[in-house]
C-alpha positions as CSV (number, residue, x, y, z in Angstrom):
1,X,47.6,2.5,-28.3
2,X,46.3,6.2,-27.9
3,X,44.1,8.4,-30.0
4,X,45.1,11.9,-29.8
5,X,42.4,14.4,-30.8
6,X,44.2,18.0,-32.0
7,X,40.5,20.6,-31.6
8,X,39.8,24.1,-30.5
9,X,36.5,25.0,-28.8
10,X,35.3,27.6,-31.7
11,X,35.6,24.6,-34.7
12,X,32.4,23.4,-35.1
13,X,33.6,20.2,-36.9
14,X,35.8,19.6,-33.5
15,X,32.7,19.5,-31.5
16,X,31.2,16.8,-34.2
17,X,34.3,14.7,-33.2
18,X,34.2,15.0,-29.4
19,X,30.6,13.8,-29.6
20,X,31.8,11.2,-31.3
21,X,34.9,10.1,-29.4
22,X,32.7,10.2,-26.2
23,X,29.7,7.9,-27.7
24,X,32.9,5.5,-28.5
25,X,35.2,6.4,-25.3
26,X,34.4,3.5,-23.0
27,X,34.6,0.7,-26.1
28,X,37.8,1.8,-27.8
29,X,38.4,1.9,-23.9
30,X,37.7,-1.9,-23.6
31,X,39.4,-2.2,-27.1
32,X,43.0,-0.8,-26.0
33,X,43.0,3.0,-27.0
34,X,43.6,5.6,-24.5
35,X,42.0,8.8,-25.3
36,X,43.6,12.1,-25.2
37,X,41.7,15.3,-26.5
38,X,44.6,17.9,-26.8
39,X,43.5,21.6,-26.8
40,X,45.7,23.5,-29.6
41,X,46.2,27.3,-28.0
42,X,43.3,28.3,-26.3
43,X,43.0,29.3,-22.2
44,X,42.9,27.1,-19.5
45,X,39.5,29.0,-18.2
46,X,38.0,28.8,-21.8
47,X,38.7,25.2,-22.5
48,X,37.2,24.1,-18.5
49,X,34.1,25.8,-19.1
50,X,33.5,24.3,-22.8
51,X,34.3,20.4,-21.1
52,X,32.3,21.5,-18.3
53,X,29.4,22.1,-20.8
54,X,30.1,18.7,-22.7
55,X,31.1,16.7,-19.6
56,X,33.7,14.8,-21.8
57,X,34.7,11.6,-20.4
58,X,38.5,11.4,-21.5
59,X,41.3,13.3,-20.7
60,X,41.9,16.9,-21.7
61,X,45.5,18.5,-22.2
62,X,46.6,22.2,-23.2
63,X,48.7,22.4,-25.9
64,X,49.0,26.1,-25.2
65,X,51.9,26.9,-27.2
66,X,51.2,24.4,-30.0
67,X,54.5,22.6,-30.0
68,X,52.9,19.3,-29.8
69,X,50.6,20.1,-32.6
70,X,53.5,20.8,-34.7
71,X,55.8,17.9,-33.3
72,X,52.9,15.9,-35.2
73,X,52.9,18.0,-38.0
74,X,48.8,18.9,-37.1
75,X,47.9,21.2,-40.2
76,X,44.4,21.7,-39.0
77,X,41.7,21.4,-36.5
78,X,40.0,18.7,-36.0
79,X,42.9,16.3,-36.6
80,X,43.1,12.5,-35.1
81,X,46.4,10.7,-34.6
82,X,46.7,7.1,-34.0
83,X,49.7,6.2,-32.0
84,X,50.4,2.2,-31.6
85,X,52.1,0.8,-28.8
86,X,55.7,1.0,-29.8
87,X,55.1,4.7,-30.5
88,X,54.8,4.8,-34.2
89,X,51.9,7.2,-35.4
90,X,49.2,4.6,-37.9
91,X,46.4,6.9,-38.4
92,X,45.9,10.8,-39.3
93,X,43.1,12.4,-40.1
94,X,40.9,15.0,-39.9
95,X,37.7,12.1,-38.7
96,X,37.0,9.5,-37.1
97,X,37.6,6.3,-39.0
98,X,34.4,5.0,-38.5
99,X,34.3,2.4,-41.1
100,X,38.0,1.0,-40.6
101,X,39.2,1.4,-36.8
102,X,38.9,-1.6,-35.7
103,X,41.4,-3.0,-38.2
104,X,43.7,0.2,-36.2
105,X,43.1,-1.6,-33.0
106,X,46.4,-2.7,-31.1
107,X,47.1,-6.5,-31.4
């Protein structure tokens, strides 16, 4: 499966969640998940130095022109979405689902 992370580098509940999905990166890692942080409209140079500061282990992508964050209907920043491996979104919302991902976890 992948997680998809939707953030911004001035949302300071985004920068909870990156913390976050590091701590957990290498065991959902181990569990199945591939990890994609998607930047929703900000610079290339703006968004290098903030991962630079954070050193964030998972991959990084620009959404620059926020089509992908409205192909998935993202209303908001942060915003997770859970995509299994046939493709079919199972998971979105605005945290991690600390108490329940593991039932999320691909089979």
């Amino acid at each position: 499966g992948v997680i998809l992370l939707f953030w911004t580098t001035w949302c300071p509940f985004c920068r909870q969640e990156l913390r976050i999905l590091a701590n957990k990166y290498s065991q959902l890692m181990v569990d199945g998940w591939e990890v994609l942080a998607v930047n929703v409209g900000e610079s290339a140079a703006k968004v290098d130095n903030f991962v630079k500061s954070y050193s964030l282990p998972f991959k990084v992508l620009f959404d620059k022109t926020t089509s992908v964050s409205r192909s998935f209907e993202v209303l908001g920043v942060p915003t997770y979405v859970f995509v299994d491996k046939e493709g079919k979104v199972i998971y979105v919302e605005h945290s991690f689902p600390d108490a329940d991902y593991k039932a999320l976890l691909p089979k």
